[in-house]
C-alpha positions as CSV (number, residue, x, y, z in Angstrom):
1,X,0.0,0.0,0.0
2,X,2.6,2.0,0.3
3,X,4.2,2.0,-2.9
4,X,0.8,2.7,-3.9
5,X,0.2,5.8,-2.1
6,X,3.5,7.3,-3.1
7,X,3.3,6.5,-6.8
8,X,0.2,8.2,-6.6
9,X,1.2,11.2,-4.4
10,X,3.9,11.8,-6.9
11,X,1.5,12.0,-9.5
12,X,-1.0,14.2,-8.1
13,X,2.3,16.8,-7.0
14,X,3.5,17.0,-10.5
15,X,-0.3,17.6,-12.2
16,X,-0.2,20.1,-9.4
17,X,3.1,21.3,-10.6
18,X,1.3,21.7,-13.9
19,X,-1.5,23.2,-13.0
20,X,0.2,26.6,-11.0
21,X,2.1,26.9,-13.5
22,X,-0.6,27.2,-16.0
23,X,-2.4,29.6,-13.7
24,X,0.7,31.4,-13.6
25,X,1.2,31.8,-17.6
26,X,-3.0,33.4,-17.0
27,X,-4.1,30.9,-19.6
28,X,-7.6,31.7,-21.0
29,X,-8.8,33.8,-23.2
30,X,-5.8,35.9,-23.7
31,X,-3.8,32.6,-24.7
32,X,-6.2,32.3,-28.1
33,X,-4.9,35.6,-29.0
34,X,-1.2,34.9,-28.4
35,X,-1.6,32.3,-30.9
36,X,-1.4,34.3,-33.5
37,X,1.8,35.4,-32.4
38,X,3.3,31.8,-33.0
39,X,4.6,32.6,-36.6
40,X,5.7,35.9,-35.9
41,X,7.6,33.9,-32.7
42,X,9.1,31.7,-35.0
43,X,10.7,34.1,-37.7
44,X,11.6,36.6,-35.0
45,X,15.4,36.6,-34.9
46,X,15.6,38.3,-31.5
47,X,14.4,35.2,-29.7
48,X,16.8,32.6,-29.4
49,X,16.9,29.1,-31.0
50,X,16.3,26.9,-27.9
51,X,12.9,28.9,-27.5
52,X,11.8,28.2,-31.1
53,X,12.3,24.5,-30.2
54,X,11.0,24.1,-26.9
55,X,7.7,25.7,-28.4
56,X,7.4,23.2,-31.2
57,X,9.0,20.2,-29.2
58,X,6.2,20.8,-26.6
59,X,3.1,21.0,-29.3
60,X,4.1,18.5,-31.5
61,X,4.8,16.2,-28.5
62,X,0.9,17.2,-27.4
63,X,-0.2,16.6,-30.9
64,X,1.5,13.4,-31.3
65,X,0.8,12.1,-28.0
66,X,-2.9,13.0,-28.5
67,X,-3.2,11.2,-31.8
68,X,-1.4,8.5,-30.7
69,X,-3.0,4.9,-29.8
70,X,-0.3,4.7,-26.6
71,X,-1.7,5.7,-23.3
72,X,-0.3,6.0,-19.8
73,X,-4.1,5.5,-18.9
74,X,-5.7,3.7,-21.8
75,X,-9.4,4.7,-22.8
76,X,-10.3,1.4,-23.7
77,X,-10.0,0.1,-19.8
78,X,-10.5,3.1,-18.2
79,X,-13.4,4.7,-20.6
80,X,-14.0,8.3,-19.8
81,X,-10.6,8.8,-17.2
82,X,-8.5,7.8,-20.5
83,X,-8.6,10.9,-21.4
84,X,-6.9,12.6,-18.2
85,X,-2.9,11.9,-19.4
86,X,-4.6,13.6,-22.8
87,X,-5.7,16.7,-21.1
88,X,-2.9,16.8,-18.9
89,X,-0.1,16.7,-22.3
90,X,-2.6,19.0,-23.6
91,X,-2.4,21.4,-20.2
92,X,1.4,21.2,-19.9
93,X,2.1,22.0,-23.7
94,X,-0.4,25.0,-23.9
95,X,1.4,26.2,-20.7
96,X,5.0,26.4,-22.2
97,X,3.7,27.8,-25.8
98,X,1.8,30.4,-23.8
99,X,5.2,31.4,-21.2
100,X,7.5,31.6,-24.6
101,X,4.7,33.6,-26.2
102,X,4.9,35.6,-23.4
103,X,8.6,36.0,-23.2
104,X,8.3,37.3,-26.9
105,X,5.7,40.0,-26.0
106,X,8.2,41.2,-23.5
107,X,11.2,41.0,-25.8
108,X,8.7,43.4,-28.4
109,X,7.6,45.7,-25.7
110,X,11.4,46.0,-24.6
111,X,12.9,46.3,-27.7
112,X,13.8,50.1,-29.5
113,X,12.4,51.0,-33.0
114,X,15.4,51.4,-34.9
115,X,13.7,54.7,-36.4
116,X,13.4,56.5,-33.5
117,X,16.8,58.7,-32.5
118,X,16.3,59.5,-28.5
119,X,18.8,61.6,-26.5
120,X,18.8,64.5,-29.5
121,X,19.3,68.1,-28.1
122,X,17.2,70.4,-30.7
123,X,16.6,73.8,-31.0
124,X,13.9,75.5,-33.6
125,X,14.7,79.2,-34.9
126,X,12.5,81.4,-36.0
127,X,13.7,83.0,-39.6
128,X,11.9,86.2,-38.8
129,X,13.9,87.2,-35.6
């Protein structure tokens, strides 16, 4: 019983894991917009290459994993609770997409139009006086 317990106290302290950190990326409604950010994400040469690959590492492993006949809990024993390993793939890689998407709002918000000159002393004259 006790191996029991701890296999499934481990369990329920990483979904945990999972879950504050998806309340902490404030996923919602606001994560269906940042999607549209995804391709400008991934031609953006400001962010680095290890982003670009977490983000598609983490939804094509949700994509895959979904598709997939291989469970950790298999629907065709467990019926309905089969699909709680799907939603929790699903959970974890919207979470990381929506944290890189973030980190590339903040790299746009942070970053200097190359356009704009700042620190310019000015005067204007008048041609009449």
């Amino acid at each position: 019983m006790s191996k029991r317990s701890f296999v499934t106290d481990m369990i329920l302290d990483t979904l945990k894991r999972v879950l504050v950190r998806f309340k902490n990326a404030k996923f919602g409604l606001l994560f269906f917009i940042n999607i549209f950010k995804i391709p400008d994400f991934l031609t953006d040469n400001r962010v680095n290459i290890f982003s670009k690959f977490k983000l598609i590492f983490s939804l094509l492993t949700a994509v895959i994993y979904i598709v997939s006949s291989i469970d950790l809990i298999p629907e065709i024993l467990t019926g309905m609770f089969g699909f709680i390993d799907d939603i929790f793939v699903l959970v974890w890689s919207l979470g990381i997409a929506n944290e890189e998407i973030e980190k590339y709002k903040k790299i746009l918000k942070d970053s200097k139009d190359p356009n704009v000159i700042e620190n310019v002393n000015y005067n204007i004259y008048d041609e009449n006086e």
